[in-house]
C-alpha positions in Angstrom: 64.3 134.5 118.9 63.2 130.9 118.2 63.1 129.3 115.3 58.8 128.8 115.4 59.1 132.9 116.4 61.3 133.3 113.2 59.0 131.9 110.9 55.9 133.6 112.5 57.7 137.0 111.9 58.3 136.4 108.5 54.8 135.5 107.2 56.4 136.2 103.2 59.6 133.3 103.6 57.2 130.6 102.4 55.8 133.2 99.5 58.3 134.2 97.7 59.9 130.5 97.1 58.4 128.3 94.5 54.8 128.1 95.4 54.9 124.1 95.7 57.3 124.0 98.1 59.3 126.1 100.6 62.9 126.6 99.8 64.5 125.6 103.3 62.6 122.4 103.9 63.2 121.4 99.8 64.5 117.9 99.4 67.6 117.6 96.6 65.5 116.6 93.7 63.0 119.2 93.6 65.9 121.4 92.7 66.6 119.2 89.6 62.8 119.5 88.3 61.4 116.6 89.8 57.9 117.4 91.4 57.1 117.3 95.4 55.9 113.8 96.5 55.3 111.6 99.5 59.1 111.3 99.5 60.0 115.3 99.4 57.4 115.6 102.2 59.1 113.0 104.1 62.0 115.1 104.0 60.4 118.4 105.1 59.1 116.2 108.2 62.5 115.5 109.3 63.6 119.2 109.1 60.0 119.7 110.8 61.3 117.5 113.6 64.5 119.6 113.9 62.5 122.7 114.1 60.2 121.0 117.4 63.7 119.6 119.1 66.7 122.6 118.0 63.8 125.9 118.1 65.6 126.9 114.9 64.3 126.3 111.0 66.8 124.8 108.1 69.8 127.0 107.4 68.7 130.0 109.3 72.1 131.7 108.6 72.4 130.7 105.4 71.1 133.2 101.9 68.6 131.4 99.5 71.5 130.6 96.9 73.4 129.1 100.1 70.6 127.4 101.3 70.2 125.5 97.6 74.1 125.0 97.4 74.1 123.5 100.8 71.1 121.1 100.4 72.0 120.2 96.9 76.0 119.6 98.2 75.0 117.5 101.2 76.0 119.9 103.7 73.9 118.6 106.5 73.7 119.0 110.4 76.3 116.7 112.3 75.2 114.4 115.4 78.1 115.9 117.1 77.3 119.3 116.7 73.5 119.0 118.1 73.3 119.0 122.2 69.7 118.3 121.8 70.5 115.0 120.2 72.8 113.7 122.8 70.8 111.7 124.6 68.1 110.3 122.1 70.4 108.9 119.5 67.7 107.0 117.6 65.4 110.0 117.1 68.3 111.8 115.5 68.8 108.3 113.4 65.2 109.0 112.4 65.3 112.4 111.7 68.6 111.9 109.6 66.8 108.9 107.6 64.6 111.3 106.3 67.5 113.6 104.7 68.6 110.9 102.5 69.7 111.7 98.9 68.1 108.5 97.7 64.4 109.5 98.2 63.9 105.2 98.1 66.1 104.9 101.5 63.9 107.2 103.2 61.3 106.1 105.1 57.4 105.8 104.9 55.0 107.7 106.9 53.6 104.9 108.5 56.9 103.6 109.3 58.2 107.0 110.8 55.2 106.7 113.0 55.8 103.6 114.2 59.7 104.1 114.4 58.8 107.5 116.8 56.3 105.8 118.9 58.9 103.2 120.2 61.1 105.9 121.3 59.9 107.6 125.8 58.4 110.7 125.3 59.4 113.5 127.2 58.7 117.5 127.2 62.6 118.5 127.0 63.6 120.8 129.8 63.7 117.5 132.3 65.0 119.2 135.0 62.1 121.1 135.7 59.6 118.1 135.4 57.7 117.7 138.4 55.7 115.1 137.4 56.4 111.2 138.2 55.3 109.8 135.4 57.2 112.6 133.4 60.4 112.0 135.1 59.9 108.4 134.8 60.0 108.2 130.6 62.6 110.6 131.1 64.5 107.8 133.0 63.2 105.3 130.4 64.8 107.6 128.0 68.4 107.5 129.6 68.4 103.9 130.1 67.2 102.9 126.7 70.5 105.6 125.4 72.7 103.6 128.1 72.8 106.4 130.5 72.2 104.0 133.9 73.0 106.3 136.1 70.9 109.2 134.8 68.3 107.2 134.4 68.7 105.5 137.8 68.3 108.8 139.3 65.0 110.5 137.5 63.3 106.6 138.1 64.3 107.1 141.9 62.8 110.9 142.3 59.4 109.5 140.7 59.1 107.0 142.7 59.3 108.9 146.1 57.2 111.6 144.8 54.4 108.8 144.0 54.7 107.4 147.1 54.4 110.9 148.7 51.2 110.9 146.7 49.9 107.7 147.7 49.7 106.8 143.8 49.8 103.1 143.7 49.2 102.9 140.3 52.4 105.3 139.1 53.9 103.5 141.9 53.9 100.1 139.7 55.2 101.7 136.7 57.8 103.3 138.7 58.9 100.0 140.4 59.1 98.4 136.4 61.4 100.6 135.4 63.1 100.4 138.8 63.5 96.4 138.4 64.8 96.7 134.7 67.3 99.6 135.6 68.7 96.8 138.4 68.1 93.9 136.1 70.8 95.6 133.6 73.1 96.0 136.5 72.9 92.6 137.4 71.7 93.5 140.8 68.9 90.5 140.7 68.1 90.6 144.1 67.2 94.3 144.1 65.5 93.5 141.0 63.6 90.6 142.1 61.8 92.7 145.0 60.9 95.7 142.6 59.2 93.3 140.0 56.9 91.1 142.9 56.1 94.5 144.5 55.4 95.8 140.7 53.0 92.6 140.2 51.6 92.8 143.5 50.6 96.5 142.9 49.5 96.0 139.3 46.9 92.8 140.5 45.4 94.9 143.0 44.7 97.4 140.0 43.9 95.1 137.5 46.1 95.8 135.7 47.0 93.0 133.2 49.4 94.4 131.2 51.6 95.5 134.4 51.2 92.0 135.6 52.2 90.6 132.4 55.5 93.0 132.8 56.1 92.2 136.1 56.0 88.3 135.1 58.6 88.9 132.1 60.6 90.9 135.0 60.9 88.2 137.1 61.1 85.3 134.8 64.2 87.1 133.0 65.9 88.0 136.7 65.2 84.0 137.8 66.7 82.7 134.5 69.9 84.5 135.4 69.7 82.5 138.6 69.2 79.6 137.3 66.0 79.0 138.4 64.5 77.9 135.2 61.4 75.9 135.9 59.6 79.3 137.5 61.2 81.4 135.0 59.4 79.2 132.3 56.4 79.5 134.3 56.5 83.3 134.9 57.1 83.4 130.9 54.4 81.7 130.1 51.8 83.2 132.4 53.1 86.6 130.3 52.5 84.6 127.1 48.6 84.0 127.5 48.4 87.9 129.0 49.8 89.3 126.4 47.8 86.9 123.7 44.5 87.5 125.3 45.3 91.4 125.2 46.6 91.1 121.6 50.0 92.9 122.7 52.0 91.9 120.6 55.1 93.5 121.5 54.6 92.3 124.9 54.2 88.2 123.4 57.2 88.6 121.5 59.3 89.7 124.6 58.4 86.2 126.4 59.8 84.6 122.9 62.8 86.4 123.3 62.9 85.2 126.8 62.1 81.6 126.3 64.7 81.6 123.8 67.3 83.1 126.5 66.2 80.5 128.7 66.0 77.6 126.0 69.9 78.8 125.6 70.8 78.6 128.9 69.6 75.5 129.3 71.7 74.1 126.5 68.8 73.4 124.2 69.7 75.2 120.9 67.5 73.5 118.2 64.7 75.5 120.3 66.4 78.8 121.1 67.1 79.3 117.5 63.4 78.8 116.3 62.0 80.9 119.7 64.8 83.6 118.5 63.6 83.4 114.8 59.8 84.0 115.8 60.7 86.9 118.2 62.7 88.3 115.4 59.6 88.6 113.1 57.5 89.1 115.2 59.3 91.9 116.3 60.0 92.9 112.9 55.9 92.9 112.7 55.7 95.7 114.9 58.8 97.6 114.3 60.0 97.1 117.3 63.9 97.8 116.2 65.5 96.7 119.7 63.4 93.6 120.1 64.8 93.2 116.3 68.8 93.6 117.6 68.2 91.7 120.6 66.6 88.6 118.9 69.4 89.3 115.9 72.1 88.7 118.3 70.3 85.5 119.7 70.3 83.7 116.7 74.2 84.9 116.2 74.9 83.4 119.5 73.5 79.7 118.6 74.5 80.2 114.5 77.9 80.7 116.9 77.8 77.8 119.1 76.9 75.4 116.4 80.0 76.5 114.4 77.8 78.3 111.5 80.5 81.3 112.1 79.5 82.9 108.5 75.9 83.3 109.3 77.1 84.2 112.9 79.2 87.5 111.4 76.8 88.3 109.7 74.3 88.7 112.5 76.4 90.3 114.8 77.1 93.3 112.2 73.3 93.6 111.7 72.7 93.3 115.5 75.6 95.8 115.8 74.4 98.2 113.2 70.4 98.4 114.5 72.1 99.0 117.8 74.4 102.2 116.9 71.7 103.3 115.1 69.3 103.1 118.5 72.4 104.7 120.1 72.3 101.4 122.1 76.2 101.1 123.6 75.4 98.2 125.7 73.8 96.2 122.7 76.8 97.3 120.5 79.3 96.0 122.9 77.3 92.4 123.5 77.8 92.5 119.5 81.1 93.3 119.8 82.1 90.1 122.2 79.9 87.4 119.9 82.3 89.0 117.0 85.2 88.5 119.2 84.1 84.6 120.1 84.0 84.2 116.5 87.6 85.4 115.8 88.8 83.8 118.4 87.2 80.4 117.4 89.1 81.3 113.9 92.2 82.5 115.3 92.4 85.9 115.0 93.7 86.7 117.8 94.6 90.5 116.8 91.0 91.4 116.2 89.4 89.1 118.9 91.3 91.6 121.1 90.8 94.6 120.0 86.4 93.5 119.9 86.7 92.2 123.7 88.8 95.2 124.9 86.4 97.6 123.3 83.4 95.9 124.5 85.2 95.8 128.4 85.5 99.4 128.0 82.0 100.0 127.1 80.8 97.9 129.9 82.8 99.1 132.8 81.4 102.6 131.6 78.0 101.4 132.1 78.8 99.4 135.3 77.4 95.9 133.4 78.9 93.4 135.1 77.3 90.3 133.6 78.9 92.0 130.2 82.4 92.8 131.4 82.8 89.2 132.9 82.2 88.2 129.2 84.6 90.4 127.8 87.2 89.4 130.5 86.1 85.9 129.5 87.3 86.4 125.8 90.3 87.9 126.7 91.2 85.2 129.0 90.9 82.8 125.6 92.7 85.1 123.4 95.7 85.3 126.4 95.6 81.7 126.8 96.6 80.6 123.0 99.0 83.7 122.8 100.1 81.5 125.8 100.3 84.8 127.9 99.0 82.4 130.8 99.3 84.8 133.6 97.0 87.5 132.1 94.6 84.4 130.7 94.6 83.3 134.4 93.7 86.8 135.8 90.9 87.1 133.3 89.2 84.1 134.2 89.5 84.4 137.9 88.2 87.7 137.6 85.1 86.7 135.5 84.4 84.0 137.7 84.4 86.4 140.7 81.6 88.7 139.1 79.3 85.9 137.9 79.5 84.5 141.8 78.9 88.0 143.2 75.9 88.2 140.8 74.6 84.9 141.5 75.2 83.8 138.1 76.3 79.7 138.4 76.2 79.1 134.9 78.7 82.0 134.6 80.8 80.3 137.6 80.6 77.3 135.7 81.5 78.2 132.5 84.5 80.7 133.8 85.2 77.2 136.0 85.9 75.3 133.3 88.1 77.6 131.3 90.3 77.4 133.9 90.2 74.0 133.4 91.6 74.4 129.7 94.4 76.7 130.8 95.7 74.2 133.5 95.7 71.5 130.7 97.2 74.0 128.6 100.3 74.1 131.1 100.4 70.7 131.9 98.7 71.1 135.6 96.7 67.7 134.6 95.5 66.7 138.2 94.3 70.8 138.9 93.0 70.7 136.0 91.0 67.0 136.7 89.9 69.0 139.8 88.3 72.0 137.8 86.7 70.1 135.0 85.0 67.6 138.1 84.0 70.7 139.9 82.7 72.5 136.5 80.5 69.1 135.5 78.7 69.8 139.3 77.9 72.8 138.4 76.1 72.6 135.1 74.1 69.7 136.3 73.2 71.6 139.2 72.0 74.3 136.8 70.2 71.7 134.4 72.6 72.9 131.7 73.9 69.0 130.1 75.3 70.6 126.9 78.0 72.4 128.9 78.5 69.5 131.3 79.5 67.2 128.0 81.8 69.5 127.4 83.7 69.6 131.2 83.2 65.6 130.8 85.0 65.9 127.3 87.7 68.4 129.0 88.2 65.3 131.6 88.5 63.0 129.4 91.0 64.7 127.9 93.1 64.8 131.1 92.1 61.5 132.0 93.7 60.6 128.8 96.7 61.6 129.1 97.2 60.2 132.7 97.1 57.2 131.0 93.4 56.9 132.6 91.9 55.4 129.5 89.2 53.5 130.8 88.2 56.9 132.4 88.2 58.7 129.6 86.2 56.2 127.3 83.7 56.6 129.6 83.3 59.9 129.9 83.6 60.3 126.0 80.6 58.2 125.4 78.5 59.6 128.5 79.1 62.9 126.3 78.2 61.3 123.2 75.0 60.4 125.0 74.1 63.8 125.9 75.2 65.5 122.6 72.7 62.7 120.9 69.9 63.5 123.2 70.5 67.2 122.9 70.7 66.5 118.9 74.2 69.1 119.0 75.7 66.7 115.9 78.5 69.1 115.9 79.2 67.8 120.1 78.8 64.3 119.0 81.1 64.4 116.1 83.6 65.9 118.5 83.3 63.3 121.3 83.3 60.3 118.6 86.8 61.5 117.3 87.9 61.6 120.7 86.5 58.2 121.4 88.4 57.5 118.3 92.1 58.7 119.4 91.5 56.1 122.3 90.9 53.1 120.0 94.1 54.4 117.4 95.8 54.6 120.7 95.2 51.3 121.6 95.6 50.0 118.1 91.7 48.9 117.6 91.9 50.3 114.1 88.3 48.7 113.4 86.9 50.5 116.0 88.6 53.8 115.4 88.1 53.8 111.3 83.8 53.1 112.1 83.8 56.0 115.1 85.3 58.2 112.9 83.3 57.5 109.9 80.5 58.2 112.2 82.0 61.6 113.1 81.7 62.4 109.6 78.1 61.5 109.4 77.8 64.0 111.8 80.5 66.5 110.7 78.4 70.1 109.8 81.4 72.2 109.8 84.5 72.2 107.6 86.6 72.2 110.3 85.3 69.3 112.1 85.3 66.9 108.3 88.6 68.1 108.1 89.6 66.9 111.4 87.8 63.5 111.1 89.3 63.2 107.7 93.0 63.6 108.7 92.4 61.1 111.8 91.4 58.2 109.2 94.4 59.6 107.2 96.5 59.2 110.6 94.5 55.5 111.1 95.4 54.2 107.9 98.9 55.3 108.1 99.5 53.4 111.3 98.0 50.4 109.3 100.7 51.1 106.8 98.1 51.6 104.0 100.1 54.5 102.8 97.7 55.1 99.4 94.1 55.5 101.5 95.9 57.5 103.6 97.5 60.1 101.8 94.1 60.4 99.6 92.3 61.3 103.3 95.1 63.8 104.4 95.0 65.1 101.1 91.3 65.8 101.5 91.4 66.9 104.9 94.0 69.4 103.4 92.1 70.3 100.6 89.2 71.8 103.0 92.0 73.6 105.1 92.5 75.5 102.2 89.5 76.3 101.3 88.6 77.8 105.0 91.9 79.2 105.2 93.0 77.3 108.0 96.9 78.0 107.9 97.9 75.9 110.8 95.4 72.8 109.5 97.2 72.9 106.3 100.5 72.9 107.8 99.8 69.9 110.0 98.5 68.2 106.5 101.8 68.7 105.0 103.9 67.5 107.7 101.8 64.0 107.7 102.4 64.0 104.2 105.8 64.5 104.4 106.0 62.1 106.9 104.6 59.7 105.1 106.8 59.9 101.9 109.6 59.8 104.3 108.5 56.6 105.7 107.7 55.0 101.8 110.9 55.9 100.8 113.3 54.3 103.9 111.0 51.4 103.1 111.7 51.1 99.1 115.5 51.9 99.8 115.5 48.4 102.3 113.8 46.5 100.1 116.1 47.1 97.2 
């Protein structure tokens, strides 16, 4: 007997409780004498939303004194114990909202309403859906849950049963969903076709909105190609769509995309305010995986400009909407940018455990575009534990996928690391090679932030092949780009660089005024640190032992307070140094 049935056969369960409310959908504090309100009735609608999905009402098993010790005690159903659930994660997020104990956590009407009409609707026996634009949501449904292949598979039946129908219009909704199932596989030629056969069938139709889709389709699968002018293009086209339809979920996907393209085109002053007004905006409409996604933008350039306590932060929040939308992919991508982090900070033991859980997830989902980063930040982590065969395996491996996806500013990028871990076992001219080869490539790609950094990885090399006028010059042709880019945090790197050449060459002058300069630019602890035990180091080799020990002291100072062990340690070994060196000189002169 169902649960509706139940109830239908028992007209007197609802009369004989309390006649306010009904003892099985009761919220907590009614039982302590509070009166019903919009909150307890928020509560009963969560346990009416078990009743649609389960077919059973609250506690069916349970006696009226059990049913109030078990609501009053917490004792709630489990995820894990509810089939039903198992592929809609968020609606049982939502549901489970509505049960909490503090009636202020749970949610509004109007924003349950909004929460449930983000989430495909399906009727729930799937398998028996004949219809395409029924088995269609129900493949929206598995994708959005992370279930690829499930969702491959219902998109693929509704597709040839519209085309046995001649239905041109389900057709274009069919090939959408098609071209976003391959975009997530990184199959971007496959994707490519679907979405210009999606906009082709959507124009005919006049169908604006479709168009508008089809546009965001293919300016997201020609970003990942690195064919950024028509992805811009295609984005913008969306934009005016979308605006003249007042969609406004649809006009903050082409912010989230500009702001994806803005980043991989270097440009990160701009991705972080497109990301910002994609983030309200999505937060406007409740849109909670537009909210993630644009969360963990902004992480990724609070990330890359060094800001790694805002970046944490972000990632958890990205991390947390995501588990709660029962998102796996999104949770792993949150997952890596944590893992960046730690490895920026050196901590190497939790950088690891993040990138191996995220590979995990990503190889169950067959993402390739997300496994090559996970193998990426495993490759670092190998790499400083100098486990150089593994880090070398890593790379190569990453560098593989992002070529067999079409992904140069992957190949570049994966290019380059390999450049660090030949420098990092003395392989300079390889390594010259790879960072010469990796430059190529991210001009050829329009991305000049990350070919600064190859030509700062040369110079480095170049530098120590004794290659100075070499490296000068491609110190200051990054300098120029970090400038034009305004990343301060590039230019302050590439001026203390500039700077070790000049010490180097005993052109104090020149060295002290660069790396004053650096500290103009210095928006990191780290990086003053740095700059500030350099001058410490300049003065030193000037034998003005006082200014220096009053920089190194500084520098040390701000090691501290970032707990950086390994910065501190180098400070006290310069210091030691020094007193060494002051007293050898007062014992000759006495």
């Amino acid at each position: 007997m169902s649960g509706r049935q139940a109830r239908g056969n028992c007209p007197g369960k609802r009369k004989n409780t309390n006649p306010l409310w009904s003892l099985r959908w009761a919220a907590p504090e009614l039982f302590k004498g509070e009166l019903p309100s919009l909150t307890t009735d928020i509560w009963a609608l969560g346990w009416i939303c078990w009743e649609i999905i389960t077919g059973t009402f609250p506690f069916e098993d349970l006696s009226a004194p059990d049913v109030i010790r078990a609501i009053v005690s917490g004792e709630l159903p489990l995820f894990q114990d509810n089939s039903k659930f198992s592929r809609s994660v968020g609606l049982w997020n939502l549901i489970s909202s509505c049960w909490s104990f503090d009636p202020k956590k749970r949610p509004s009407a109007r924003d349950f309403k909004t929460a449930l009409s983000w989430m495909p609707r399906i009727i729930p026996n799937g398998e028996e859906a004949q219809s395409p634009e029924l088995l269609r949501v129900l493949g929206d449904m598995y994708v959005s849950g992370c279930h690829i292949s499930e969702g491959l598979e219902c998109i693929e039946r509704a597709l040839q049963i519209a085309y046995k129908n001649h239905d041109n219009a389900e057709i274009g909704f069919e090939l959408l969903s098609l071209g976003h199932v391959h975009y997530i596989r990184c199959e971007y030629g496959k994707a490519e076709k679907a979405f210009h056969e999606a906009k082709e069938l959507h124009a005919g139709k006049e169908n604006h909105l479709g168009v508008a889709q089809s546009l965001c389709g293919l300016a997201q699968v020609h970003c990942m190609l690195g064919k950024y002018d028509s992805a811009e293009s295609s984005f913008i086209a969306a934009s005016k769509i979308y605006i003249g339809t007042q969609h406004h979920t649809g006009f903050s996907d082409t912010l989230y995309g500009l702001a994806e393209l803005s980043k991989r085109r270097g440009q990160l002053s701009k991705a972080e305010s497109l990301y910002t007004q994609a983030r309200d905006t999505y937060m406007g409409v409740m849109n909670q995986l537009g909210v993630a996604a644009a969360t963990c933008g902004m992480a990724n350039i609070d990330r890359m400009m060094d800001k790694h306590g805002l970046a944490e932060s972000a990632y958890r929040s990205a991390a947390d909407l995501y588990n709660q939308l029962g998102n796996t992919l999104g949770v792993a991508r949150a997952k890596c940018g944590l893992g960046d982090i730690y490895c920026q900070k050196g901590t190497h033991n939790q950088a690891e455990e993040l990138y191996a859980e995220a590979r995990e997830s990503f190889l169950g989902a067959r993402h390739p575009l997300g496994l090559a980063h996970a193998l990426w930040g495993l490759g670092q982590i190998h790499l400083s534990q100098g486990r150089y065969s593994e880090s070398y395996g890593c790379f190569d491996h990453a560098e593989q996928i992002h070529a067999q996806i079409g992904d140069q500013l992957g190949v570049a990028q994966n290019n380059c690391a390999k450049g660090d871990w030949y420098r990092s076992n003395d392989e300079y001219f390889n390594a010259e090679t790879t960072y010469s080869k990796g430059i190529e490539l991210y001009e050829l790609v329009g991305h000049h932030l990350g070919a600064a950094d190859a030509m700062c990885g040369l110079g480095h090399v170049c530098q120590v092949l004794g290659k100075d006028v070499e490296a000068e010059a491609l110190f200051n042709q990054a300098r120029g780009i970090y400038d034009q880019e305004k990343y301060d945090i590039g230019a302050a790197r590439a001026a203390l660089s500039l700077a070790s050449i000049y010490i180097e060459r005993l052109e104090y002058e020149d060295a002290s005024s660069t790396i004053r300069m650096a500290l103009e630019l210095a928006m990191i602890p780290s990086l003053k640190a740095s700059a500030l035990m350099m001058l410490g180091i300049s003065y030193e080799l000037q034998e003005q032992s006082d200014k220096s020990v009053l920089y190194i002291k500084e520098a040390m100072d701000i090691y501290s307070e970032i707990n950086d062990e390994s910065g501190v340690l180098a400070c006290r070994e310069l210091l030691a140094g020094i007193r060494d060196t002051c007293g050898t000189s007062t014992g000759s002169g006495e």
